[in-house]
C-alpha positions in Angstrom: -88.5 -41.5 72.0 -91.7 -39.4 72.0 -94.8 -41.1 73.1 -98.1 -41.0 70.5 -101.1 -41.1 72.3 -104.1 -42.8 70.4 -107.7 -43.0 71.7 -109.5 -46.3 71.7 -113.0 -46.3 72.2 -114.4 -49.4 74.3 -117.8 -50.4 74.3 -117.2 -53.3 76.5 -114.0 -55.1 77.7 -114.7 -58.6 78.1 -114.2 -60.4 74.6 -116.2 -63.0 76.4 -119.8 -64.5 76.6 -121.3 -63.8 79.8 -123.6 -65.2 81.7 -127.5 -63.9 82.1 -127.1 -62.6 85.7 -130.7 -61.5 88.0 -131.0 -61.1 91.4 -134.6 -60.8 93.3 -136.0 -61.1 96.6 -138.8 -63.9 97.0 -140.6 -61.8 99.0 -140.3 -58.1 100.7 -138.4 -57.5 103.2 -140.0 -55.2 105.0 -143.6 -57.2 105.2 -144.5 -60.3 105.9 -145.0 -62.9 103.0 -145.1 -61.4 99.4 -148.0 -58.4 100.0 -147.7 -55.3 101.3 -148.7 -54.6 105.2 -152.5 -55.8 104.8 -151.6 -59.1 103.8 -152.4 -58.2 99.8 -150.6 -58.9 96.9 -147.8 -56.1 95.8 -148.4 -54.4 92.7 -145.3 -52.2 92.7 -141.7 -53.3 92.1 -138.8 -51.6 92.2 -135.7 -52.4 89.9 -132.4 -51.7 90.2 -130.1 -51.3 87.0 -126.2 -50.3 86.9 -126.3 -47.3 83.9 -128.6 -44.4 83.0 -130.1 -44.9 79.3 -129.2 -42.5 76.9 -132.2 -41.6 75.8 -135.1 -43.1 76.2 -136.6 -42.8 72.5 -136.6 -45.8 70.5 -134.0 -45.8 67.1 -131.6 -43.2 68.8 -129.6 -45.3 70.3 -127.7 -49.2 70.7 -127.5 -49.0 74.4 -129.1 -52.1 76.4 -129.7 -50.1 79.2 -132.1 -47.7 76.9 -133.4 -51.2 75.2 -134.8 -52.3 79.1 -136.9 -48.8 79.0 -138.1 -49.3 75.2 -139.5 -52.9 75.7 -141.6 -51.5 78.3 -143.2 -48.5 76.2 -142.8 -49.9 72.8 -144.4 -53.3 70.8 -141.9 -54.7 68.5 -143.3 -56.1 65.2 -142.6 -59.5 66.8 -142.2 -61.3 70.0 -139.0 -63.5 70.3 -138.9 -67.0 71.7 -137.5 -66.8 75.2 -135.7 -69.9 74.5 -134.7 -70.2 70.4 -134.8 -66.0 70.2 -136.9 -67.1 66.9 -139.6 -64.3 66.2 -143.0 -65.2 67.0 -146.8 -63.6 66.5 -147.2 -60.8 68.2 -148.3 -57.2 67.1 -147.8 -58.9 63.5 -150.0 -62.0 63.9 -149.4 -64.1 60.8 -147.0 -63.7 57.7 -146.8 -65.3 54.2 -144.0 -65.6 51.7 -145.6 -64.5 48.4 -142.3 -65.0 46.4 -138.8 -64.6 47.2 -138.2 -60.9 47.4 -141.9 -60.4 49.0 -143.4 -60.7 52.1 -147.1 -60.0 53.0 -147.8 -59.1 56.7 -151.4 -59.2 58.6 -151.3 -57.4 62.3 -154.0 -57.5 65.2 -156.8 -54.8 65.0 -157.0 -54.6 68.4 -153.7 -52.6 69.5 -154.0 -49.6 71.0 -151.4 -46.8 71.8 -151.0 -44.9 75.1 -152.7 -41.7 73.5 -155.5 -43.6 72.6 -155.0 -44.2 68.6 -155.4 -47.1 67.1 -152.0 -49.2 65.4 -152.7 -49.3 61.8 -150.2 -50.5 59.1 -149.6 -46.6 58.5 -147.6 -46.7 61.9 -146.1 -49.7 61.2 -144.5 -48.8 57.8 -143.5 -45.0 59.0 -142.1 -46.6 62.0 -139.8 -48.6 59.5 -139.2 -45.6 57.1 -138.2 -42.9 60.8 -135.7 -46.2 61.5 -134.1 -45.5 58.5 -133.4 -42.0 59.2 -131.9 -42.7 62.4 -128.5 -43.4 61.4 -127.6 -45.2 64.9 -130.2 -48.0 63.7 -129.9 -48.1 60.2 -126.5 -49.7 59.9 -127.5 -52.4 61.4 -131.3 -53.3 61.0 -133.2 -51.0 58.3 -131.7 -51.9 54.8 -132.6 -55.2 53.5 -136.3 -54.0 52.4 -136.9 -52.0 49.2 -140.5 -51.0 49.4 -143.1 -51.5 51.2 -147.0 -51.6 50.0 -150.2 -51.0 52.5 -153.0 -53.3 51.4 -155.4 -51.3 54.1 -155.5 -50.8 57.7 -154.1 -54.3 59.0 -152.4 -55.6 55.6 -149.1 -54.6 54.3 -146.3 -56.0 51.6 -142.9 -55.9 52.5 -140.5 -55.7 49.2 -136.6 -56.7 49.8 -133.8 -55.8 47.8 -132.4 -59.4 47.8 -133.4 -62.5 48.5 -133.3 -61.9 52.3 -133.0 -64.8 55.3 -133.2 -62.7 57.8 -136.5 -60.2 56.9 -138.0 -61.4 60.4 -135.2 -61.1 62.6 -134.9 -58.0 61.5 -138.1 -56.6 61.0 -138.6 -58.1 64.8 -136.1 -55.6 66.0 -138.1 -52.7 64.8 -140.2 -51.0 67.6 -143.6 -49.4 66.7 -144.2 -45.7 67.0 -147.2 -43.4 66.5 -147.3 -42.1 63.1 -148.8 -38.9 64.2 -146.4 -38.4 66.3 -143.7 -39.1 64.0 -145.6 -36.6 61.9 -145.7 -34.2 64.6 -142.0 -34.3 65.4 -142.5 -35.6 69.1 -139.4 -35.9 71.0 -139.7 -39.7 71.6 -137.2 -39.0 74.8 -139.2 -36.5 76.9 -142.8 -38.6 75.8 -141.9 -42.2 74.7 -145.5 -42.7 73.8 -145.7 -46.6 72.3 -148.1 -49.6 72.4 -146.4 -51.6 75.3 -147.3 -52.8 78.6 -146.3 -50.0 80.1 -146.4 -46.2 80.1 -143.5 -43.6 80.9 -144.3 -41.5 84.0 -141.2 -39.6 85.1 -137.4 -39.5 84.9 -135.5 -38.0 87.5 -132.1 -38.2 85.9 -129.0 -40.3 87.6 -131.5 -41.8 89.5 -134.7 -43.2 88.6 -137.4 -43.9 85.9 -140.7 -44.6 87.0 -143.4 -46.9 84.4 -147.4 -47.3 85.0 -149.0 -50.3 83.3 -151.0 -49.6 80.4 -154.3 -51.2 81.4 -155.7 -51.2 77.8 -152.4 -53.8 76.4 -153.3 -55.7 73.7 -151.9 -58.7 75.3 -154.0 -58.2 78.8 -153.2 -55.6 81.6 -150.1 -56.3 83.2 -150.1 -57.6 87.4 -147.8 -55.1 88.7 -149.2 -51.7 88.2 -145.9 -49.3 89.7 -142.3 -50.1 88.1 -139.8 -48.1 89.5 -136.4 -48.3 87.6 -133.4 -47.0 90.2 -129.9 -46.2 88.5 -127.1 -47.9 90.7 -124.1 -47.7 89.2 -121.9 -49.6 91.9 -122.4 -53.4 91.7 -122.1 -53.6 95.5 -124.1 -50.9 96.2 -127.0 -52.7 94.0 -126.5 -56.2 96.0 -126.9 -54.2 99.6 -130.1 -52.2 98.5 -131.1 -55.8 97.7 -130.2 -57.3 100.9 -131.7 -54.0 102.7 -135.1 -54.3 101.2 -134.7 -51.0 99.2 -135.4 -52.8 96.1 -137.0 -55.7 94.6 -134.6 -57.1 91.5 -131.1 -56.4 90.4 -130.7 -56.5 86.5 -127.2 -57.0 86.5 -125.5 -58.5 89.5 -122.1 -57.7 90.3 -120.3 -61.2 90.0 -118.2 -60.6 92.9 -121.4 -60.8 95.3 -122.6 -64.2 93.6 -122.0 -66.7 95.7 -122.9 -64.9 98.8 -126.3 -64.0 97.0 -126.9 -67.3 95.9 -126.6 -68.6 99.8 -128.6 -65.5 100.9 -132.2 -67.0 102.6 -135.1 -64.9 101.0 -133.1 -63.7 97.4 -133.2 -65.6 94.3 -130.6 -65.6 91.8 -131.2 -66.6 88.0 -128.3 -67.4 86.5 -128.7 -69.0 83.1 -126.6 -68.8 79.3 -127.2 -65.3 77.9 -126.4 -63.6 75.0 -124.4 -60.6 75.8 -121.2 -60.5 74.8 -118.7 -57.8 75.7 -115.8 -56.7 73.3 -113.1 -54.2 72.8 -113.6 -52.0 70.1 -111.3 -50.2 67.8 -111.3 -47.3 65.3 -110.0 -49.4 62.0 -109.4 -46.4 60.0 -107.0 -44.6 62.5 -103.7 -45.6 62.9 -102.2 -47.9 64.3 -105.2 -49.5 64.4 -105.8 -49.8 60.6 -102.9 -52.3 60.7 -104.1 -55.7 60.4 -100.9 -57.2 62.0 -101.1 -55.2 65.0 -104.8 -55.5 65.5 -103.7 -59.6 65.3 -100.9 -58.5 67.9 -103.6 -57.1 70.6 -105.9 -59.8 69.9 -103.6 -63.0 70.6 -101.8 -61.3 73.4 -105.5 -61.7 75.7 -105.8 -64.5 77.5 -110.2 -64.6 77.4 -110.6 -67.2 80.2 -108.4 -65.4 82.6 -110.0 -62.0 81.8 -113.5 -63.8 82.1 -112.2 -65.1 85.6 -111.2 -61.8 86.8 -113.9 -59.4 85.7 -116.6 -61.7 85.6 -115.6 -64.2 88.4 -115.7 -66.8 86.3 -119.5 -66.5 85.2 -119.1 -66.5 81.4 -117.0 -68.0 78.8 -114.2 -66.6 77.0 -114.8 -66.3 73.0 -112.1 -66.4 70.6 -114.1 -66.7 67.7 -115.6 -64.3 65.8 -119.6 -64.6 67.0 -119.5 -66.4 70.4 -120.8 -69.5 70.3 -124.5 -69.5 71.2 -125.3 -67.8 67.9 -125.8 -69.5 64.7 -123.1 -69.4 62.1 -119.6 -69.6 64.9 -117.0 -70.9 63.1 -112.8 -71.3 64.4 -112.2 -70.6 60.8 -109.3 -67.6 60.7 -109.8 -67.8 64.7 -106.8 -65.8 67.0 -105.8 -67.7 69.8 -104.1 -66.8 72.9 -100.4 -66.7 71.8 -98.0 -64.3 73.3 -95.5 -65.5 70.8 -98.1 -65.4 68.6 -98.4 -62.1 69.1 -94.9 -60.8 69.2 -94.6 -62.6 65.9 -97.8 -60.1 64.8 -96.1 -57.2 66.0 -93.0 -57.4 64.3 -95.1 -58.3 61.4 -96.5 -54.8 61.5 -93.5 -52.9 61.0 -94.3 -50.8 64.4 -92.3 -50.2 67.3 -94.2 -51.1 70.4 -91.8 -47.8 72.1 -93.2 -45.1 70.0 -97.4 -46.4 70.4 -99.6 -45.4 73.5 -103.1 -45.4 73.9 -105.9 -45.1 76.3 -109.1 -47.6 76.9 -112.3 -46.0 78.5 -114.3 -48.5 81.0 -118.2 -48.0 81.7 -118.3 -49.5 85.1 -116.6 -51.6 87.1 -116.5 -54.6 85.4 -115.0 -53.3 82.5 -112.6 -51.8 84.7 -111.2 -55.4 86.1 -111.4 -56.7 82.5 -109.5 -53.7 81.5 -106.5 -53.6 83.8 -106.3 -57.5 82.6 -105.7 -56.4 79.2 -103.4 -54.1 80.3 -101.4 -56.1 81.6 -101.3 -58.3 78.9 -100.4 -55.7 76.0 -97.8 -54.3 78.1 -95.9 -58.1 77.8 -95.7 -57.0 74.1 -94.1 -53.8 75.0 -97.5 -52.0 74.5 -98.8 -49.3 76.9 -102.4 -48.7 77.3 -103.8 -46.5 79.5 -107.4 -46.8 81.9 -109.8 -44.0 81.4 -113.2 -44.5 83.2 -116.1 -42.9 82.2 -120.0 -43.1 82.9 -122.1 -44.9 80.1 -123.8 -42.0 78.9 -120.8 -39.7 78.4 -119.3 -42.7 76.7 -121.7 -43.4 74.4 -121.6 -39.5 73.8 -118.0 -39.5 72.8 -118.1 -42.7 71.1 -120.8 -40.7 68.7 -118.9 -38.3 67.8 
């Protein structure tokens, strides 16, 4: 019987909670100490990172690896906790609840953008309204306010359309642009001109992007001065331009080199509970993957810890619930566990023949890769075939788009 071919878009493999995974050296291998060759302090560092952002301008994209680039450039209305993720003063530097559906705001009058302006709640509230346009952001962060209301240059009101829990969390996720460059119609990608710590030099593309602090930062000029972003795709090519001197930090370390970083004099590895998650991600309205049973098939036939094992080397957890655990609200309600019975059961639920059904999974990088040929492997023990398709973040993220 003829073969239908189906795409499936992946924006990560895992289904696990993974681990927050940095790398640095203590000091630079190529000097003595931690200064440069005249015995002073370094005030450059250069970072490597696995993918290539899409774009660098804030609200045109959900990539993490763009996120890294817009925390440098950009001032969120608030700061989040390092440890609870709760926001906290920053641009915005105190908030009152003046009745259920209202919010007012007060921010800092002494923020400054790279061009020079000054941030005034006209930026902050066209910031908010360009979110909304940018249909990559909106689903998730821009709807829950109704109106909003400047006071004057440093007050503004905030209306929701219901009564809202999360108006900070997600008013924290919005990044603050220029409103005359809004205005203008700037392309935020080619001149990512923000309020943040740091300002965008140059890009040279599939390989670096190169920062300069912003000396006049509201929150005091930052120590290093140079930040040199290098695009490594490779995990093992990132871990020996670490051990080579040829950079200062990996982002993400490639789990396979862990424990020989971790025992490697001179490099320090942070390795804490994080919040990414990785997941496999399916187009519900096309068939067959608007079939509940079948989607129930696929997801009880992965075993999580063993796919955590192999593509992360064991440094995460795997999830079977809904939102992984270190968020607020998990539950095990309605939770699919790892049944291959289970999952047969599912499949002959669905009324599809496992014969006639044939898709393929794109991978970003290598990780996804491993977790990929794990899942594989596992669909193919319910007579599924799924096929490996590899494919750079960008381009990904491209074709996921459209």
């Amino acid at each position: 019987m003829k073969r239908k071919l189906f795409k499936m878009l992946v924006l990560a493999l895992a289904l696990a909670l993974s681990l927050s995974l940095i790398a640095g050296c203590s000091g630079d291998p190529k000097t003595e100490g931690n200064g440069n060759q005249n015995g002073e302090p370094r005030t450059d560092i250069v970072i490597a990172t696995a993918n290539e952002p899409p774009t660098l301008a804030p609200y045109k994209h959900t990539a993490t690896a763009a996120n890294y680039m817009n925390l440098l450039t950009h001032d969120n209305f608030f700061r989040s906790d390092i440890e609870t993720l709760e926001p906290v003063p920053g641009v915005i530097k105190e908030y009152e609840i003046l009745s259920d559906k209202q919010w007012k705001f007060t921010i800092r009058d002494d923020v400054k953008f790279h061009n020079g302006e000054k941030l005034t709640t006209a930026d902050m509230v066209a910031s908010m309204e360009y979110a909304r346009e940018n249909q990559s952001y909106t689903s998730n962060y821009s709807n829950f306010w109704e109106s909003i209301e400047i006071i004057d240059d440093y007050n503004f009101i905030v209306n929701t359309k219901t009564v809202y829990a999360k108006t900070l969390n997600d008013m924290a996720s919005h990044r603050i642009l220029p409103k005359s460059l809004i205005d203008s119609g700037n392309d935020f990608n080619q001149n990512p001109i923000g309020s943040g710590p740091y300002k965008f030099v140059n890009q040279t593309l599939g390989d670096s992007i190169e920062f300069e602090a912003f000396d006049e930062y509201w929150a005091g000029a930052p120590a290093i001065k140079k930040m040199t972003w290098r695009i490594i795709p490779e995990g093992s090519s990132r871990t020996i331009a670490l051990e080579a001197g040829e950079i200062d930090v990996i982002i993400e370390v490639e789990t396979n080199d862990l424990a020989r970083l971790q025992e490697t004099a001179g490099v320090t590895v942070v390795n804490i509970p994080g919040t990414s998650f990785n997941f496999l991600t399916l187009n519900n309205e096309k068939a067959p993957f608007d079939n509940q049973n079948f989607r129930h098939a696929l997801n009880c036939a992965i075993n999580k810890d063993e796919l955590v094992e192999v593509a992360l080397n064991g440094a995460g957890t795997g999830n079977y619930m809904q939102t992984p655990p270190i968020f607020p609200g998990c539950s095990e309600r309605n939770m699919d566990e790892y049944n291959v019975e289970l999952a047969k059961e599912y499949l002959e639920a669905s009324g599809l023949d496992p014969a006639t059904i044939s898709f393929s999974c794109i991978c970003s990088d290598d990780t996804k890769r491993r977790a990929g040929e794990v899942i594989q492997a596992a669909f193919n023990e319910i007579g599924i075939t799924m096929e490996l398709e590899s494919m750079d973040l960008a381009t990904y993220l491209s074709a996921a788009a459209e």
